[in-house]
FIFI-550594 format. One line per field, with one value per residue (C-alpha): y, z, x; residue in one letter; residue number from 1. Coordinates in steps of 0.05 Angstrom, whole numbers, plus 32768, in hexadecimal, padded with zeros to 4 digits. Layout:
BEGIN
north [Y|...]
up [Z|...]
east [X|...]
residuo [A|...]
num [NUM|...]
***
This chain:
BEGIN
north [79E3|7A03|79E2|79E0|79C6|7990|7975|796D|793C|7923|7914|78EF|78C7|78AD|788E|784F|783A|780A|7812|7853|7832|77EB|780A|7845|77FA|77DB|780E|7814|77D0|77D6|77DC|782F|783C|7871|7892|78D6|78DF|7912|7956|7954|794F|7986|79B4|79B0|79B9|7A00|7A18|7A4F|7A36|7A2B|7A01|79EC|79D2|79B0|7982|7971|7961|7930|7902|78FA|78E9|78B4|786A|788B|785C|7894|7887|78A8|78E2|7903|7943|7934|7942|7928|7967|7941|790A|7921|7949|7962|7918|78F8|791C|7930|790A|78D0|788A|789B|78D5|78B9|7881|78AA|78D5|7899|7884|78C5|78C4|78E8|78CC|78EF|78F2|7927|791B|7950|7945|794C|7930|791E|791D|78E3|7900|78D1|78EC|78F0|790F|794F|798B|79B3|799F|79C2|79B6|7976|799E|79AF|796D|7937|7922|793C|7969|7931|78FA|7902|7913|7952|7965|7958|7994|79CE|79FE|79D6|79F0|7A1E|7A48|7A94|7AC8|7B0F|7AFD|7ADE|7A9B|7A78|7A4C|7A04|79F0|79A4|7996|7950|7960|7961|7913|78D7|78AA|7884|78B0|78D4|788C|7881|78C6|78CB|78FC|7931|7959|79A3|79D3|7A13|7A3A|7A22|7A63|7A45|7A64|7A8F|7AB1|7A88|7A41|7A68|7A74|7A34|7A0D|7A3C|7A1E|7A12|79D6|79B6|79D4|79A8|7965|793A|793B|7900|78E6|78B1|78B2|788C|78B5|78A2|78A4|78BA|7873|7851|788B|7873|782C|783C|7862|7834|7804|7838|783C|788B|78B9|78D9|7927|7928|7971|7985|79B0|79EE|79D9|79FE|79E6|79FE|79E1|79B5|7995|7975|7997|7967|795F|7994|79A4|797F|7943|7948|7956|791B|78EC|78FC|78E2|78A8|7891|7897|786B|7839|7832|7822|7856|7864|78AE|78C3|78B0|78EA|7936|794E|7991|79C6|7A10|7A1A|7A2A|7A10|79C6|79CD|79DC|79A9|7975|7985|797C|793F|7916|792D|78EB|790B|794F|7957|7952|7980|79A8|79F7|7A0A|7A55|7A7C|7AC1|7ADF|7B2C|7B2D|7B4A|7B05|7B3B|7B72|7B5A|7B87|7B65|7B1A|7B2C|7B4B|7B04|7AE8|7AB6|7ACF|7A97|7A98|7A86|7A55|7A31|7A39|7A1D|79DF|79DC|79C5|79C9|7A05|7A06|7A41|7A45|7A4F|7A9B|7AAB|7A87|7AA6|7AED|7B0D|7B32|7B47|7B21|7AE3|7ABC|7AB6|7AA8|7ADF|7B05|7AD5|7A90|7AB1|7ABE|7A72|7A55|7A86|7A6E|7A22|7A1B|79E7|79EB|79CD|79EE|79F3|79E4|79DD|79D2|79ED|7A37|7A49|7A41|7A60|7A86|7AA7|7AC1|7A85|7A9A|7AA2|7A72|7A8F|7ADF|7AF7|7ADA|7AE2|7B1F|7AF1|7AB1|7A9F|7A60|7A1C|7A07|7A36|7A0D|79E0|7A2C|7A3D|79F2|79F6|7A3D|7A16|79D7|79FB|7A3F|7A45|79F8|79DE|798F|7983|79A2|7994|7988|7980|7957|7932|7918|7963|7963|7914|791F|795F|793C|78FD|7927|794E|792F|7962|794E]
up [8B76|8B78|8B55|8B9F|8BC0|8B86|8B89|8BD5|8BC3|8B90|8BC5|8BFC|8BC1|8BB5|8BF8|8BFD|8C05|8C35|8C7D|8C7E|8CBC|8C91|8C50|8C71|8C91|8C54|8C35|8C6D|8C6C|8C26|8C2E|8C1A|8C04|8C15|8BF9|8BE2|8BCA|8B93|8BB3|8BA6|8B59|8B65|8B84|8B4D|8B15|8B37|8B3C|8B1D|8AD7|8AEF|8B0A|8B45|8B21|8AEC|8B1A|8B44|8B03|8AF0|8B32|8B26|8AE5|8AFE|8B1B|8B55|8B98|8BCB|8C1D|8C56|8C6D|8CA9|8C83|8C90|8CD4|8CE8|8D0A|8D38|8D09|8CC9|8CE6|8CA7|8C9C|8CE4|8D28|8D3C|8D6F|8D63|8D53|8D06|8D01|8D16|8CE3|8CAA|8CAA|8CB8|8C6E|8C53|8C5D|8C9C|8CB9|8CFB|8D1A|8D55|8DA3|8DC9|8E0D|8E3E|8E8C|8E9D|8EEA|8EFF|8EDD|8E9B|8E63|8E27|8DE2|8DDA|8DB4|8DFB|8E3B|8E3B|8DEF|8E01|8DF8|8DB5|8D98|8DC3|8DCF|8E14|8E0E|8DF2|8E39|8E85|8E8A|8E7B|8EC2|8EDB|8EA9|8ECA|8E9E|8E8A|8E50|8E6D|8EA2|8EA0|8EC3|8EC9|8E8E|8E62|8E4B|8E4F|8E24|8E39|8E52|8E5C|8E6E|8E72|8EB5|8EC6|8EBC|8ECA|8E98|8E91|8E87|8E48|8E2C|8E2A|8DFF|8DAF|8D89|8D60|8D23|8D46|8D3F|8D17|8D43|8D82|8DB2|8DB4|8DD4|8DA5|8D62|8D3A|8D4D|8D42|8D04|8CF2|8CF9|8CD2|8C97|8C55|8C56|8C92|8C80|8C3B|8C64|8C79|8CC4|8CDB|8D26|8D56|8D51|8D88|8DC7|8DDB|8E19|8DFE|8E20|8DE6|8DAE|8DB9|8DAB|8D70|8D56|8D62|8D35|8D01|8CFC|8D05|8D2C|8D63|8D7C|8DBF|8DD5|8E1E|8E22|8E54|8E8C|8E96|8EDA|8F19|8F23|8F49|8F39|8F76|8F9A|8F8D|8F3B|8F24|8ED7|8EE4|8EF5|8EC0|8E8F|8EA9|8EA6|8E55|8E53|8E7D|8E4E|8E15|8E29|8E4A|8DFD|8DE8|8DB5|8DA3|8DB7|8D6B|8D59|8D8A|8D87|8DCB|8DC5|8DE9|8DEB|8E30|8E2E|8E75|8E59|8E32|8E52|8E88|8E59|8E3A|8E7F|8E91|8E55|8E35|8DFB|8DE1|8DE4|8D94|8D84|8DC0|8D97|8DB0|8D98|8D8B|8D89|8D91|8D58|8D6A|8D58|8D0B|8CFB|8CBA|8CE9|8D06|8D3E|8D52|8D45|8D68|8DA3|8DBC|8DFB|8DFD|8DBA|8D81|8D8A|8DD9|8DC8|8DA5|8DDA|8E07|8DDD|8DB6|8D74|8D59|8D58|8D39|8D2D|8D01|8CB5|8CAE|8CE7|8CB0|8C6E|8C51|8C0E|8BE3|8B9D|8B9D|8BB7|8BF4|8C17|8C52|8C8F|8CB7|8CEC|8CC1|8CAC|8CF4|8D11|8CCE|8CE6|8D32|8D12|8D31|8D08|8CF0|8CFA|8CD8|8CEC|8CCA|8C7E|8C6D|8CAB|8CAF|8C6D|8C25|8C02|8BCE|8C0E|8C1C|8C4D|8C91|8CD3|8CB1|8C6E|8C97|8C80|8C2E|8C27|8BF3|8BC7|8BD4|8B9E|8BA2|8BCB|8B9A|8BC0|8BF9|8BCE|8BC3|8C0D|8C1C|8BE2|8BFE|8C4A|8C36|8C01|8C14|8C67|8C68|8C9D|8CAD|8CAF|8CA6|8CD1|8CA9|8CB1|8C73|8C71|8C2C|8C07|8C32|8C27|8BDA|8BE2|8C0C|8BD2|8B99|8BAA|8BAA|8BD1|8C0F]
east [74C5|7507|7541|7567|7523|7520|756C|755F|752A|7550|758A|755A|753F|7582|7585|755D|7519|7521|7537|7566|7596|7599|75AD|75E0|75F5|7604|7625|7656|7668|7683|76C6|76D5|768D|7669|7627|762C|75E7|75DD|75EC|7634|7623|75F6|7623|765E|7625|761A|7663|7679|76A2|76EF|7726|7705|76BB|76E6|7710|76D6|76AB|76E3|76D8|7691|769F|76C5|76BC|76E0|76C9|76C0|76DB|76D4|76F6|7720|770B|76C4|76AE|7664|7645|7617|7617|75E5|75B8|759C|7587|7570|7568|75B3|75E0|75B5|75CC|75A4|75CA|760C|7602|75F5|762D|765D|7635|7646|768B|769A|76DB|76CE|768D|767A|7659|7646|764A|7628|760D|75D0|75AE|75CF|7612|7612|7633|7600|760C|75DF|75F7|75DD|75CD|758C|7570|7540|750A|7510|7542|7519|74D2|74D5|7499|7468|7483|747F|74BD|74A3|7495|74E3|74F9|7513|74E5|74A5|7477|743E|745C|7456|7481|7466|7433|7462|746A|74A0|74C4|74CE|7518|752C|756B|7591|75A7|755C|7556|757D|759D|7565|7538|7561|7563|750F|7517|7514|753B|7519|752E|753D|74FE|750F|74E7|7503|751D|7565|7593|75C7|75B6|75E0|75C2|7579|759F|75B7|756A|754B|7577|754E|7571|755B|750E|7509|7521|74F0|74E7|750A|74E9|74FB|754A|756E|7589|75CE|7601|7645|765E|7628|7640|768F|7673|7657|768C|76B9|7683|7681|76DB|76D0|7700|76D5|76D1|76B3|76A2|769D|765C|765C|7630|75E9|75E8|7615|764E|7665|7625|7605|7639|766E|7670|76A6|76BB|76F9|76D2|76A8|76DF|7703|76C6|76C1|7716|7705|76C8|76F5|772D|76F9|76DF|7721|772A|776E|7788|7791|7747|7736|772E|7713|76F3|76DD|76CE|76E3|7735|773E|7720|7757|7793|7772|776E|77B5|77DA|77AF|77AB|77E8|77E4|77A6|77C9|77D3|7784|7770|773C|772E|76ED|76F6|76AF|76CC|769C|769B|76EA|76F7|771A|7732|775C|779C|779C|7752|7771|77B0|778F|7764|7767|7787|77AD|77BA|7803|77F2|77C3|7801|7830|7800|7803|77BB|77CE|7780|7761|770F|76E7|76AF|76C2|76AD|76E8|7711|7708|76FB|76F3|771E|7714|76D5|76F5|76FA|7741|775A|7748|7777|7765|7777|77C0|77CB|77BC|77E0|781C|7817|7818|77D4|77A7|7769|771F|76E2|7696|7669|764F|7604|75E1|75D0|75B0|75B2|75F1|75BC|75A3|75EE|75F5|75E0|760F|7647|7658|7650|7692|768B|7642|764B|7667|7642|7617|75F1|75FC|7638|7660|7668|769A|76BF|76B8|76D2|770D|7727|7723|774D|777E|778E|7776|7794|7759|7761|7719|76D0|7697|7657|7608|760D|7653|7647|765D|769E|76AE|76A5|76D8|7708|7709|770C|7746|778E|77A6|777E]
residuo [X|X|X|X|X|X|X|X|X|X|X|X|X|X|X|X|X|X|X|X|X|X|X|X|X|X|X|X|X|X|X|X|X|X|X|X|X|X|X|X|X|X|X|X|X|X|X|X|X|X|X|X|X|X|X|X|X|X|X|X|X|X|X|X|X|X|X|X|X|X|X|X|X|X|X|X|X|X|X|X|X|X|X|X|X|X|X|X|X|X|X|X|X|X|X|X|X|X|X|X|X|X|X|X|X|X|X|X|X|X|X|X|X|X|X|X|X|X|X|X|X|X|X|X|X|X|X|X|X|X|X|X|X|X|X|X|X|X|X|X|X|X|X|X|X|X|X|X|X|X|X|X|X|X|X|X|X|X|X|X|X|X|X|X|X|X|X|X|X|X|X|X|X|X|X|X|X|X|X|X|X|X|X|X|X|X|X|X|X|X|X|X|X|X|X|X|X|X|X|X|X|X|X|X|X|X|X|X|X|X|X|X|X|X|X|X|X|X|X|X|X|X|X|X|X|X|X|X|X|X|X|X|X|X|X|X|X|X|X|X|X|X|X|X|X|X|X|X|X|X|X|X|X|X|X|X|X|X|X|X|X|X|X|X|X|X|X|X|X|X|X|X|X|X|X|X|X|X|X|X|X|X|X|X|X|X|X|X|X|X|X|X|X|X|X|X|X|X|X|X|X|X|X|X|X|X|X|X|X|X|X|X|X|X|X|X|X|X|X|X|X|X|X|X|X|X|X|X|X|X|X|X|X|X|X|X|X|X|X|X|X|X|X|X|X|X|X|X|X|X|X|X|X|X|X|X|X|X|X|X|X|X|X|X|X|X|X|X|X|X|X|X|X|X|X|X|X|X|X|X|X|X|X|X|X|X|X|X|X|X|X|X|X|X|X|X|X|X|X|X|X|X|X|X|X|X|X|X|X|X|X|X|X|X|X|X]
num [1|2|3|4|5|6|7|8|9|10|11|12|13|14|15|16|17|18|19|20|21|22|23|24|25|26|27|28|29|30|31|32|33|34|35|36|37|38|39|40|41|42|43|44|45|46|47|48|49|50|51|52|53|54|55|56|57|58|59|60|61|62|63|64|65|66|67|68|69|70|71|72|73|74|75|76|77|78|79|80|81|82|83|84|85|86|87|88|89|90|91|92|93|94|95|96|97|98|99|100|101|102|103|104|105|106|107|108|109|110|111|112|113|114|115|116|117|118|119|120|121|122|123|124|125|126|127|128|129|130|131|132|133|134|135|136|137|138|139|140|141|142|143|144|145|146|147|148|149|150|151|152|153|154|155|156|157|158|159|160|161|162|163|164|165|166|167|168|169|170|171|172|173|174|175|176|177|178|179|180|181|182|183|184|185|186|187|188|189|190|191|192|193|194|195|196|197|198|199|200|201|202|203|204|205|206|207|208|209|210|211|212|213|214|215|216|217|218|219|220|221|222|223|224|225|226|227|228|229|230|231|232|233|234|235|236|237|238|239|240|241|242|243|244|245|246|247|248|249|250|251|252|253|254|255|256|257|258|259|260|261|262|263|264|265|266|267|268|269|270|271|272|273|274|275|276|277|278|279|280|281|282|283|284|285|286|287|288|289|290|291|292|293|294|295|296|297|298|299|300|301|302|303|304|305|306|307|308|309|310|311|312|313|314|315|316|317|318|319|320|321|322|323|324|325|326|327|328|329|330|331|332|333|334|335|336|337|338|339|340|341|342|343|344|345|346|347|348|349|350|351|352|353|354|355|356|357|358|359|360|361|362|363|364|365|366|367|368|369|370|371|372|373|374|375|376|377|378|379|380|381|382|383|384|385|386|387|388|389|390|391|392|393|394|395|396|397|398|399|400|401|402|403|404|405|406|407|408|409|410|411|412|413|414|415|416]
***
């Protein structure tokens, strides 16, 4: 057994025996506790010698009492833990710290909002396949076109409410046929492999998600998912309506405007939500996936549509693309990218996504760590890649598969 495949082990053996939900329970209800597990102490034992591995050896030498975290941003909950945006899931990052905790959104047949990373992934993060609901997906398993098989497709717009409730979540398969490389990338993590699958996780409607992030004292990041339907759906549901309906089922929780970041990668969800809902206005996330740009050559950074200096003058304040757009190397080191000095310079904030999901760092990382991987050496460097993020690119937060690394990070450095 590998030493990374062993401290995995080691890390679920440090959560208890007993009921998982009762113990992440009672270690919430501690006031400022949260449980770290043992990867964090892992992680510092394999940085490289220097400033950085000798201040965070110092807090776990301490009695330091660890609390959650802004920083720490639940990516679907814990999803290397329990089936993501599942009430598990949700639970266990709020236990490891994350201050802010993620829902996808999405509508189902009867134009519920539900939390699912897509609107068309039941098939591979529910038990869809294995129920009769089966026979309402728009693609069921077994059909064939021109001699070819096709892959099964079940969407949430395919059922009602109802229906999505009787559901159970499922840990995602790594040999699903998603949709874009990088999420093919991300579940073929190691990672995620040496986890044991975790079944039956509870299905919610965002409405039942704000509830229990409200229960849980965590901010909340609600992301508008692009439609794989027509719209207007039914001929009469339009993207305004459906970006409305998300604001409405905010404010009908009762959750304050600064415990929300409403995201989306659609720029016209957020200049629609910026002239609407003007009090949330200053955490108005834009989720920027513009991956073919060099983020390292000005002229490419300076040439996007829309550019970061209109972004700003539009009045986003929160800009969040994943962390390779943010750094690059230099001298064997990682710094900030062409395309982090430019937002820092246009007074643009910044978000991160996401730690712990697309491959182990002695790998070279996968899709997230594609502009540092020549000088990624093994899994400690995400605590390098997450230093060079919060001290020198200056991001306000991280999203993580595994909040616990980013709530020890967040504690252990004053700075934050």
């Amino acid at each position: 057994m590998s030493i990374h495949r062993s401290v995995m082990t080691l890390v679920l053996l440090s959560w208890p025996v007993i009921s998982p939900l009762a113990a992440l329970d009672e270690a919430r209800a501690r006031v400022g506790a949260v449980q770290l597990g043992l990867r964090p102490q892992q992680l510092v034992h394999q940085l490289a010698v220097g400033p950085l591995k000798t201040e965070l050896q110092a807090c776990l030498r301490t009695d330091k009492v660890f609390s959650p975290a802004s920083f720490s941003i639940g990516h679907r909950g814990a999803p290397l833990l329990f089936p993501e945006h599942t009430a598990e899931s949700y639970r266990a990052a709020a236990a490891m710290g994350a201050g802010i905790l993620e829902c996808d959104v999405t509508f189902t047949r009867d134009r519920e909002l539900v939390c699912r990373h897509d609107q068309c992934d039941l098939h591979n993060t529910t038990n869809i396949l294995e129920t009769a609901l089966v026979e309402k997906c728009v693609q069921p398993p077994g059909q064939r076109v021109n001699g070819v098989d096709l892959e099964a497709q079940c969407c949430t717009s395919d059922i009602t409410l109802q229906e999505f409730k009787s559901l159970k979540g499922v840990s995602r398969n790594a040999n699903s046929n998603l949709r874009q490389e990088d999420e093919l990338l991300e579940t073929n993590s190691p990672l995620r492999d040496m986890l044991p699958r975790q079944s039956g996780g509870t299905l919610l409607s965002f409405s039942e998600a704000l509830q229990l992030f409200r229960e849980l004292n965590v901010g909340v990041a609600p992301e508008l998912k692009s439609p794989h339907v027509s719209m207007p759906f039914q001929g009469e549901y339009s993207l305004q309506d459906y970006a409305t309906q998300l604001v409405n089922e905010v404010e009908a929780a009762g959750i304050a405007a600064e415990r929300v970041w409403l995201q989306s990668f659609s720029y016209d969800d957020i200049l629609y939500w910026l002239k609407a809902y003007p009090r949330y206005a200053k955490q108005v996330v834009y989720l920027d996936d513009r991956y073919n740009t060099d983020v390292n050559n000005r002229e490419s950074v300076i040439a996007m549509d829309p550019s970061l200096s209109k972004i700003a003058s539009d009045g986003v304040r929160i800009l969040a693309p994943p962390l390779f757009m943010l750094l690059a190397v230099e001298q064997d080191h990682i710094v900030p990218s062409v395309y982090a000095r430019e937002a820092n310079n246009a007074g643009l904030d910044l978000i991160a996504w996401t730690t712990e999901r697309s491959g182990s760092l002695g790998d070279g990382g996968g899709f997230y760590y594609s502009t540092v991987r020549d000088v990624i050496r093994n899994d400690g460097d995400i605590l390098t890649v997450v230093d060079v993020l919060a001290q020198q690119v200056g991001v306000i937060g991280i999203f993580s598969d595994w909040p616990a690394t980013t709530t020890f990070y967040a504690n252990c450095k004053s700075t934050l």
